[in-house]
RORO-747769 format. One line per field, with one value per residue: residue number from 1; residue in three letters; x, y, z of N, C-alpha, C in turn. Coordinates in steps of 0.001 Angstrom, whole numbers, plus 500000, padded with zeros to 6 digits. Layout:
N
resi	c(NUM  ...)
resn	c(ALA  ...)
n_xx	c(X  ...)
n_yy	c(Y  ...)
n_zz	c(Z  ...)
ca_xx	c(X  ...)
ca_yy	c(Y  ...)
ca_zz	c(Z  ...)
c_xx	c(X  ...)
c_yy	c(Y  ...)
c_zz	c(Z  ...)
This chain:
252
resi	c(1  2  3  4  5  6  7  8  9  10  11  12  13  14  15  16  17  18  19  20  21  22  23  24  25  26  27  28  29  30  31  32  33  34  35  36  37  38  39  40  41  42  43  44  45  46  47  48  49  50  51  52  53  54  55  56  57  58  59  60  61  62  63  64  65  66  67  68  69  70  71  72  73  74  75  76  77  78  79  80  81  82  83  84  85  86  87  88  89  90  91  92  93  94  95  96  97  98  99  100  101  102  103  104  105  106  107  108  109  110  111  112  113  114  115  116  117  118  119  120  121  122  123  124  125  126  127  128  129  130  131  132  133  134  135  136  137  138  139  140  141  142  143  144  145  146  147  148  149  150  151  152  153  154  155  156  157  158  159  160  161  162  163  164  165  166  167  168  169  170  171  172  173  174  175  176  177  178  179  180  181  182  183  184  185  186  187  188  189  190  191  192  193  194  195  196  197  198  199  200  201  202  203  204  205  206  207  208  209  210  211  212  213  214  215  216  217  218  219  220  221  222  223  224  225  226  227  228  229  230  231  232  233  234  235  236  237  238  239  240  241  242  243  244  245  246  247  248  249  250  251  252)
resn	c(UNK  UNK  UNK  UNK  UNK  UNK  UNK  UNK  UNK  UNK  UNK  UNK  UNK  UNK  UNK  UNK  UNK  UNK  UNK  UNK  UNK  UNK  UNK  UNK  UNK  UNK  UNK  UNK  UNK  UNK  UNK  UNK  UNK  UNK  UNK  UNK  UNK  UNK  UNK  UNK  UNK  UNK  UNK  UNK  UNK  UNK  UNK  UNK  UNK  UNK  UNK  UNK  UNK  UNK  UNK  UNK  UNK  UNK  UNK  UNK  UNK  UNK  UNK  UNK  UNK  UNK  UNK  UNK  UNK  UNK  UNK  UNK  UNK  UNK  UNK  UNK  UNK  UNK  UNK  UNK  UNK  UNK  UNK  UNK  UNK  UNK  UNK  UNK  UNK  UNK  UNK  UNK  UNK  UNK  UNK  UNK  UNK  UNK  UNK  UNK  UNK  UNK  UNK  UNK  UNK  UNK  UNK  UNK  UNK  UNK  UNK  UNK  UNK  UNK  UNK  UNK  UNK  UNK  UNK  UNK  UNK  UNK  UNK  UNK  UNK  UNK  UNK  UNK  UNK  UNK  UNK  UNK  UNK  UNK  UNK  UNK  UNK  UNK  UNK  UNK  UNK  UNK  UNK  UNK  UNK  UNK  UNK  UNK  UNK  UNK  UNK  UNK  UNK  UNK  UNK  UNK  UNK  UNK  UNK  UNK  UNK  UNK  UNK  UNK  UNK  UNK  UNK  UNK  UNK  UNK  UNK  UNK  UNK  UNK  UNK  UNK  UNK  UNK  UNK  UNK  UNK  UNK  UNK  UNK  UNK  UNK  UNK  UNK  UNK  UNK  UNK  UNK  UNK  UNK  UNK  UNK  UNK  UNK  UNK  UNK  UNK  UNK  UNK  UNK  UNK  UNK  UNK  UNK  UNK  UNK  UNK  UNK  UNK  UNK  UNK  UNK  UNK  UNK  UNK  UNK  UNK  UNK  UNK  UNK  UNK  UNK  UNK  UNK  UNK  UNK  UNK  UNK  UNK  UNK  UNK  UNK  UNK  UNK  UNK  UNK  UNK  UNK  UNK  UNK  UNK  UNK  UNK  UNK  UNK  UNK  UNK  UNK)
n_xx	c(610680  612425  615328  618625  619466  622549  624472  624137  624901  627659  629178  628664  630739  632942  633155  633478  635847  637432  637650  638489  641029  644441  646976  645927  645558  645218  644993  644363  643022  642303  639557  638626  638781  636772  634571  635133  635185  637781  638421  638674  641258  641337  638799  635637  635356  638064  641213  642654  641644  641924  643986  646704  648503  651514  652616  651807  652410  654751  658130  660077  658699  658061  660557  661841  660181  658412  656965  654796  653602  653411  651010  648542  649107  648325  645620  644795  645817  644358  641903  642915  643615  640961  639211  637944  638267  636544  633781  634737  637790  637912  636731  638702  640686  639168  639574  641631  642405  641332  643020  642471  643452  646134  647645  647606  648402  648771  647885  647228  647708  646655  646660  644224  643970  645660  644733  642292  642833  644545  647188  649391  650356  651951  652620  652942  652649  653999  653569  651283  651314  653925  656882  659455  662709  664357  667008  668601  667955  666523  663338  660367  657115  653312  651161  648903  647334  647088  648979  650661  653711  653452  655000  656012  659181  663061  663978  666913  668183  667129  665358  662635  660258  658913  656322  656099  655474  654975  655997  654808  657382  659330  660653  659535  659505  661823  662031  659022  658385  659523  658686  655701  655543  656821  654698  652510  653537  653315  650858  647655  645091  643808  642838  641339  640832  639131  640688  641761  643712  645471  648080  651572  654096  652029  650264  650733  651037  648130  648701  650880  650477  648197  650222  651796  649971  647328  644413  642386  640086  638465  636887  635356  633532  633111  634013  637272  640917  641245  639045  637033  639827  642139  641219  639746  636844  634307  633120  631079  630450  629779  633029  632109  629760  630407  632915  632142  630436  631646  633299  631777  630894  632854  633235  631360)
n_yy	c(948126  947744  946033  947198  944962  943054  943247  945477  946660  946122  947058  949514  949649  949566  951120  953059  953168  952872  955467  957051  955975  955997  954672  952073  948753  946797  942937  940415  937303  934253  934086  936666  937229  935080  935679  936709  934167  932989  929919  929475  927508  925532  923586  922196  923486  923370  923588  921836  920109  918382  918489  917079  919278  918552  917002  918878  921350  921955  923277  921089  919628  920897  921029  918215  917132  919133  919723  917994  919327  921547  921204  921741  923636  925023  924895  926484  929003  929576  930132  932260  934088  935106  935976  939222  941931  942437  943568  944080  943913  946524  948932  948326  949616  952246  953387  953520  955057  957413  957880  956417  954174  952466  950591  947071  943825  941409  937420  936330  935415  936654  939093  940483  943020  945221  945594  946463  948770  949826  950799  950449  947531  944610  942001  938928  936337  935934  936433  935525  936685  936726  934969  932950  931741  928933  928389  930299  932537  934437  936577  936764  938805  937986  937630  936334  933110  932365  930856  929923  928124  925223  922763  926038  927702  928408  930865  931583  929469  927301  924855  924653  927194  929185  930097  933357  932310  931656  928533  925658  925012  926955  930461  933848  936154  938244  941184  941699  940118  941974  944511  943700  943193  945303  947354  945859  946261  948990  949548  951133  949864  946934  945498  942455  940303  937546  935485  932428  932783  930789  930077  930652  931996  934814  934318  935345  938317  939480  939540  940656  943521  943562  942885  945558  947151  948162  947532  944669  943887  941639  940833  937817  934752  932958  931964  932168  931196  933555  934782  935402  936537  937251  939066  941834  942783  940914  940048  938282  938012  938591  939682  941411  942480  944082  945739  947833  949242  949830  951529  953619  955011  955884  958072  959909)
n_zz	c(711697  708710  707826  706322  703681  704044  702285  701144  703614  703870  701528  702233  704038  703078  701088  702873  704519  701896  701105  703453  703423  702191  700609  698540  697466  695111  695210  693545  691904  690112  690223  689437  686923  686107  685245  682450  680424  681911  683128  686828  687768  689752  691179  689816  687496  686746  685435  686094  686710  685065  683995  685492  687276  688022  686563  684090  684742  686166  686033  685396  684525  681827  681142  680430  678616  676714  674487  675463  677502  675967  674573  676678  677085  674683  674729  677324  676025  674242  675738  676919  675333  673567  675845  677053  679170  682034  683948  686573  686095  684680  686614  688999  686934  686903  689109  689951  687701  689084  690773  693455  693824  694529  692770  691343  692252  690889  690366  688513  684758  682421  681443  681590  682861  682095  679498  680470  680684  683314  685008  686559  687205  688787  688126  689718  688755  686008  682258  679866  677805  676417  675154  676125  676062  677262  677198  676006  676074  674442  673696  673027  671837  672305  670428  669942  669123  665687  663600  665107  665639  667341  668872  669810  668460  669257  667140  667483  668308  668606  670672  672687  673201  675970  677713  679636  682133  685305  686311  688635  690817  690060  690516  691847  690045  690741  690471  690634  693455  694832  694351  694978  697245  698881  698262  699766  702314  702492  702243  703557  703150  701692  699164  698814  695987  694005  694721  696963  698846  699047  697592  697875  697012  697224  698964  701282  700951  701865  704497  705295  705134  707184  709256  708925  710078  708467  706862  705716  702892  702128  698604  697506  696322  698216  701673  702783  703589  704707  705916  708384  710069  708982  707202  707558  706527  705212  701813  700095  697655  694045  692165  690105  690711  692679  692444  690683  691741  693874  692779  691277  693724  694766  693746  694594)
ca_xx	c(611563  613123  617002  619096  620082  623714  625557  624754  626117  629077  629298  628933  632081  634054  633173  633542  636915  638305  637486  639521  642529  645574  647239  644911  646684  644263  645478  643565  643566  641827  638155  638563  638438  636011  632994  636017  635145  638682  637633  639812  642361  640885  637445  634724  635990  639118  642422  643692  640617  641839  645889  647700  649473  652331  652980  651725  652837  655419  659355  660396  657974  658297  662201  661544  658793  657855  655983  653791  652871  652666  649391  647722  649625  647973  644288  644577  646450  643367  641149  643193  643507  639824  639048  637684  638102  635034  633438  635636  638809  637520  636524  639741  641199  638549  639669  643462  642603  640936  644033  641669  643763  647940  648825  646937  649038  648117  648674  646759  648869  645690  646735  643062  644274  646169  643388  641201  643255  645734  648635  650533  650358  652632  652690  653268  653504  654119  652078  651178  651765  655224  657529  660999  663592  665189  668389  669364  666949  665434  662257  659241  655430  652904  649642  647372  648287  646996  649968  652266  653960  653317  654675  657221  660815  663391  665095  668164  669121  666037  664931  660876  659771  657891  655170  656922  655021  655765  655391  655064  658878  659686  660869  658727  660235  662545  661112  658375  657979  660205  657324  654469  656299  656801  653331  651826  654076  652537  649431  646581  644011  644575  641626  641911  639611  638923  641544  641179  645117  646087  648823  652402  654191  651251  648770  651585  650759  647528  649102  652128  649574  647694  651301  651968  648462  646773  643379  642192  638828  638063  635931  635333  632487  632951  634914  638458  641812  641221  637636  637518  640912  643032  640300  638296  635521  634873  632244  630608  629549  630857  633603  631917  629177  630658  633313  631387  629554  632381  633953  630738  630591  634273  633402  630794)
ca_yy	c(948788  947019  946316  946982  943981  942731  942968  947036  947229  945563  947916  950783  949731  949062  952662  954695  952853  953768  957249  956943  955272  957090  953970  951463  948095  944843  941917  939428  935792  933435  934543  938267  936481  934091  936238  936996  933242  931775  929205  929020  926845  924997  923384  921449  922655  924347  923320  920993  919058  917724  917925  916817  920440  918232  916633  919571  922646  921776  923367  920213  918501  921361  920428  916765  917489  920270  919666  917610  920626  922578  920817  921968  925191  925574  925036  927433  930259  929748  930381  933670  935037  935103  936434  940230  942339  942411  945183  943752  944950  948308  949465  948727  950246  953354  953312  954064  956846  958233  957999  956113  952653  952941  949347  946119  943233  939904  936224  936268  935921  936747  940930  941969  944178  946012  945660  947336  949959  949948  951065  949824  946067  943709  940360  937921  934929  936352  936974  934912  937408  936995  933729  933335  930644  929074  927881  931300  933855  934681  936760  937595  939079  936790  938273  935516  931863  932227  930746  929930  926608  924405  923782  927187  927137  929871  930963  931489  928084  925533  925283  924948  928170  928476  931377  933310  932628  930829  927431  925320  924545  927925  931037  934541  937459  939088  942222  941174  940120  943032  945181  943475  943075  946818  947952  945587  946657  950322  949298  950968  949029  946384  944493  941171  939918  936225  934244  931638  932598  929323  929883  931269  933225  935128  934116  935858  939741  940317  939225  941784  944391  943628  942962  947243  948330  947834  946719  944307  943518  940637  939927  936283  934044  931667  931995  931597  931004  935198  935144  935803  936380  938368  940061  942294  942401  939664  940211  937309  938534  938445  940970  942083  943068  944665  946898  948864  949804  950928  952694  954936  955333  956728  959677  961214)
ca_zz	c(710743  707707  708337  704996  703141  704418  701022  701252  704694  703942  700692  702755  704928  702719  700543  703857  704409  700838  701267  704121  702952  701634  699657  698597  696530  695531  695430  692526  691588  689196  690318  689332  685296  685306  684251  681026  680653  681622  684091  687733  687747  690907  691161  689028  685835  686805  684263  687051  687170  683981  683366  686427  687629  689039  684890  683175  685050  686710  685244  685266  683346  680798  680677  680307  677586  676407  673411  675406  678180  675234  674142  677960  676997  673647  675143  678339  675666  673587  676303  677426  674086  673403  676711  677303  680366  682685  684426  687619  685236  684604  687603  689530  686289  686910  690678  689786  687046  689665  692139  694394  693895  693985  692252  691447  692411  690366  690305  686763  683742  681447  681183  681638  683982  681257  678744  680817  681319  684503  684473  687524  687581  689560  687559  690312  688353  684968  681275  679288  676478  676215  675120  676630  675965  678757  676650  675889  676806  673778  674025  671722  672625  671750  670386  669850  668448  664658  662623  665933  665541  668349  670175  669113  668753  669385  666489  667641  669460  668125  672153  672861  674009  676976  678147  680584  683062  686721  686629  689914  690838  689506  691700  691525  689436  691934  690983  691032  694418  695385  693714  695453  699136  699309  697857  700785  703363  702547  702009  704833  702636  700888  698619  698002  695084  693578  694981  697912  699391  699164  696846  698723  698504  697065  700126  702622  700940  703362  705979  705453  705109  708415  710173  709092  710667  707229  706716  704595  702803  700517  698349  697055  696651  699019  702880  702503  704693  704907  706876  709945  710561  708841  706696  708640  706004  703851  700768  699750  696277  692952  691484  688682  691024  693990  692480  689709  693101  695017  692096  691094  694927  695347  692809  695025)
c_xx	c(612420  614772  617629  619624  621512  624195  625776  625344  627221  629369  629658  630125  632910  633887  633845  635368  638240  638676  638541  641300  643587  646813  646611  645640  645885  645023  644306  643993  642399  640173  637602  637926  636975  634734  634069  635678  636727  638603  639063  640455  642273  639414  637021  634960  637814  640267  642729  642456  640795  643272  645937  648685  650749  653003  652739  652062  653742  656933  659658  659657  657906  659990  662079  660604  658122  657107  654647  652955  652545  650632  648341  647927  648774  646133  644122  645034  645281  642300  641460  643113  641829  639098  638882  637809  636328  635034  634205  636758  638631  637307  637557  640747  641271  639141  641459  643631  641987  641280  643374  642515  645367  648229  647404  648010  648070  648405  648160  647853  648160  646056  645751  643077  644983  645406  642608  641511  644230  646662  649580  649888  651464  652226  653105  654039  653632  652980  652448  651347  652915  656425  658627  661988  664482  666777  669010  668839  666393  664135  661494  658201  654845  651409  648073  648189  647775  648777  651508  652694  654198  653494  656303  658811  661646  663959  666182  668906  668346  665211  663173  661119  658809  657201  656062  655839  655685  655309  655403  656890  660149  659900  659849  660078  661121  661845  660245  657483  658321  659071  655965  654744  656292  655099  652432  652093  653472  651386  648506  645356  644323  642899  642413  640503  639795  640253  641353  642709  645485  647570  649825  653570  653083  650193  649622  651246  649538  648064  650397  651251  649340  648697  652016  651216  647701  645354  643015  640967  638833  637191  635757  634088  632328  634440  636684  639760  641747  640045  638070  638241  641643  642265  639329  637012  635568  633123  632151  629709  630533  631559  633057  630811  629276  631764  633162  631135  630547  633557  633095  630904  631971  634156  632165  631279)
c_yy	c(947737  947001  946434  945691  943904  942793  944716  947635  947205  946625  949453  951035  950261  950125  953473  954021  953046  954577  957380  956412  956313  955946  952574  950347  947092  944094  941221  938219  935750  934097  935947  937892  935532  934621  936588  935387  932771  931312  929269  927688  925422  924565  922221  921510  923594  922912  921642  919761  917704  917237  918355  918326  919681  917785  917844  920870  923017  922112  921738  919123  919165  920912  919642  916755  918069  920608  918926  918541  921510  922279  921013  923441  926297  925981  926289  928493  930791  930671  932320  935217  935549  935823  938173  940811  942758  943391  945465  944511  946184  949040  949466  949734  951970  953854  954141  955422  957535  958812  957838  954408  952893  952012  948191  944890  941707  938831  935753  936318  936506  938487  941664  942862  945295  946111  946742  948712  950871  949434  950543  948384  945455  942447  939883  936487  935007  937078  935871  935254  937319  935269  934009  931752  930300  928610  929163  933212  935026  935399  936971  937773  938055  937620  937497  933763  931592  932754  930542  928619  926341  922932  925084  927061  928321  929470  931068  929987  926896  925054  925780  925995  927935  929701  931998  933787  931462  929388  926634  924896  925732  929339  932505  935258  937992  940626  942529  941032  941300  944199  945083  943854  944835  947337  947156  946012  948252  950509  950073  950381  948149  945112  943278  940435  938372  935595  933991  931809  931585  929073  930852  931276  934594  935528  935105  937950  940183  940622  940567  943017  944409  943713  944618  948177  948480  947068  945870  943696  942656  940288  938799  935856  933318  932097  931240  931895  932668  935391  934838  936331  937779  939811  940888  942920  941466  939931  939098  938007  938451  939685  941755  942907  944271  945711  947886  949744  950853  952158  953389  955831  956202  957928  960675  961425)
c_zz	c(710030  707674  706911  704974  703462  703321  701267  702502  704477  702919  701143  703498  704170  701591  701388  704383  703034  701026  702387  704109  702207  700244  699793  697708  696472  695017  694658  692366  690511  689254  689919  687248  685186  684729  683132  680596  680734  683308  685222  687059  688320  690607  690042  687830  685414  685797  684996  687246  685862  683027  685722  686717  687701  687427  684386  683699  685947  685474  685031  684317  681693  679998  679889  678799  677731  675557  674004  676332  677354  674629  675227  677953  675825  674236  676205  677436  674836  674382  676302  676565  673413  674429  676648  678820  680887  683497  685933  687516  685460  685519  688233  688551  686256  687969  690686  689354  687796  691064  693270  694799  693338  692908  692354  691394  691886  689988  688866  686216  682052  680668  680978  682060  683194  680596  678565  681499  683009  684624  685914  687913  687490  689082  688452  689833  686355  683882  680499  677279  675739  676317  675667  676119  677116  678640  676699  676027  675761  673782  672803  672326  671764  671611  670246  668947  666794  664300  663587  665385  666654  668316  669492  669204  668667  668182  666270  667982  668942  669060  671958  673962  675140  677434  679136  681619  684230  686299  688345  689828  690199  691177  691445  691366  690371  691785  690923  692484  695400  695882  695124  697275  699718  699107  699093  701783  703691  702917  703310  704241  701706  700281  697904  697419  694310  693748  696646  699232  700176  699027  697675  697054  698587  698286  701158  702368  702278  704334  706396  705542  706468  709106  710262  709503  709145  707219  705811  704272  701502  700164  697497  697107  697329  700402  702383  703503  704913  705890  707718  711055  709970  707621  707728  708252  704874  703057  700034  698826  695118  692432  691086  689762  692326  693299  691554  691110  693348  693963  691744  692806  695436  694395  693362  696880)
C-alpha cells in the first residue's frame, strides 16, 4: 500500500487543527513576499548582501547621513512599490473574511497584506508607505516615488524625511508591540510564515503563544530556530503553495 506523500499529511494537520482553533493569528516575515518579487533581506541576494545593515539601516547612520541611506532607501522603495500581492497574501486575507484567521502580525513593511485585502494587520516594524520627520513629526503617505525628491525634505522644518519604518537601533511601535503581545498571548494557533525568527523582539511571539497552551505551525522553506522545538509542525514548502490549500480546505 502506497503511503501519502508527506507534504499532504502535514497539510492535513495543520487543516484539522484550524478547524479546531477558536483564535488563529500568523505571524509573517520577509519570505511570505518573495514570490511579489521583493527579495529577503538575508541571503544570496538579500539587501544586506550588498549595503552594510549596520551603515545603511541603522538610526544612527540615517542621523549622520541621510541622503546617503536614502540612495539604499530609494532602491528597496522601488522594489516595494512595484511589487503585487501573491496568492500567499490573499489567502490569509481569504482566511480572515472568512473569520477563520483573527489578525496577521507582520515584520514586512511592504503592505501586501493590506493590498490583498486584510484588514487587521499589526505592523511590527512599520510601512513603508508613509514618511515621517524626526525633527518635528511631520507626516505624509507615500504612494509610489514618481516625482519624489530624493532624498525628500519636510516642508515644514527642511529635515530629510525618513520611511517610517524601524530601523536597527530603533524601538518597536508601542502599540504596536502592545497589539502583537496580546494577539499572541491569545493565540490557540498561531502560524508562522517566511521568516527564520531570528529577529527579536519579533522571534519571542511563538514562544508567547506556546508559553499560553497555544500551538504553533510554521511554514518556511528551510528548518529554522522554530523546528523541532517550539513549532509542533513545521512545513517545508513554499507560502504561495501551502496556504491557497489550507484556505479552500477551511470552507468545506
Amino acid at each position: 500500500m502506497m503511503s501519502e506523500p508527506p507534504l499532504t499529511g502535514q497539510l492535513d494537520q495543520a487543516l484539522a487543527a484550524l478547524k479546531q482553533a477558536k483564535y488563529v493569528v500568523a505571524l509573517t516575515g520577509a519570505g511570505i513576499s518573495v514570490d511579489s518579487g521583493i527579495p529577503a533581506f538575508r541571503g544570496s541576494q538579500g539587501l544586506w548582501e550588498r549595503y552594510d545593515p549596520q551603515e545603511y539601516a541603522h538610526i544612527e547612520s540615517f542621523c549622520r547621513a541621510p541622503a546617503r541611506v536614502w540612495r539604499m532607501l530609494s532602491e528597496m522603495l522601488a522594489v516595494v512599490f512595484a511589487a503585487e500581492p501573491n496568492a500567499a497574501h490573499r489567502a490569509l486575507a481569504e482566511m480572515e473574511a472568512d473569520g477563520r484567521l483573527q489578525c496577521v502580525i507582520t515584520q514586512n513593511v511592504d503592505g501586501l497584506h493590506q493590498a490583498a485585502g486584510s484588514r487587521k494587520v499589526v505592523e511590527f516594524h512599520g510601512n513603508t508607505r508613509q514618511l515621517v520627520c524626526l525633527t518635528c513629526d511631520y507626516r505624509r503617505q507615500l504612494t509610489g516615488l514618481d516625482g519624489l525628491e530624493v532624498p525628500p525634505r519636510c516642508p515644514d522644518c527642511g529635515a530629510i524625511l525618513k520611511p517610517d519604518v524601524v530601523f536597527f537601533g530603533e524601538q518597536i511601535p508601542p502599540g504596536a508591540q502592545q497589539s502583537a503581545q496580546a494577539a499572541a498571548a491569545h493565540a490557540d494557533l498561531m502560524l508562522v510564515i517566511g521568516t527564520s525568527a531570528q529577529v527579536y523582539p519579533s522571534a519571542d511571539l511563538p514562544r508567547v503563544t506556546r508559553h499560553h497552551g497555544g500551538q504553533v505551525i510554521e511554514i518556511n522553506l528551510e528548518p529554522t530556530a522554530l523546528t523541532g522545538g517550539i513549532a509542533g509542525l513545521s512545513i517545508m514548502a513554499s507560502a504561495t503553495e501551502v496556504l491557497p490549500v489550507l484556505a479552500a480546505g477551511l470552507k468545506s
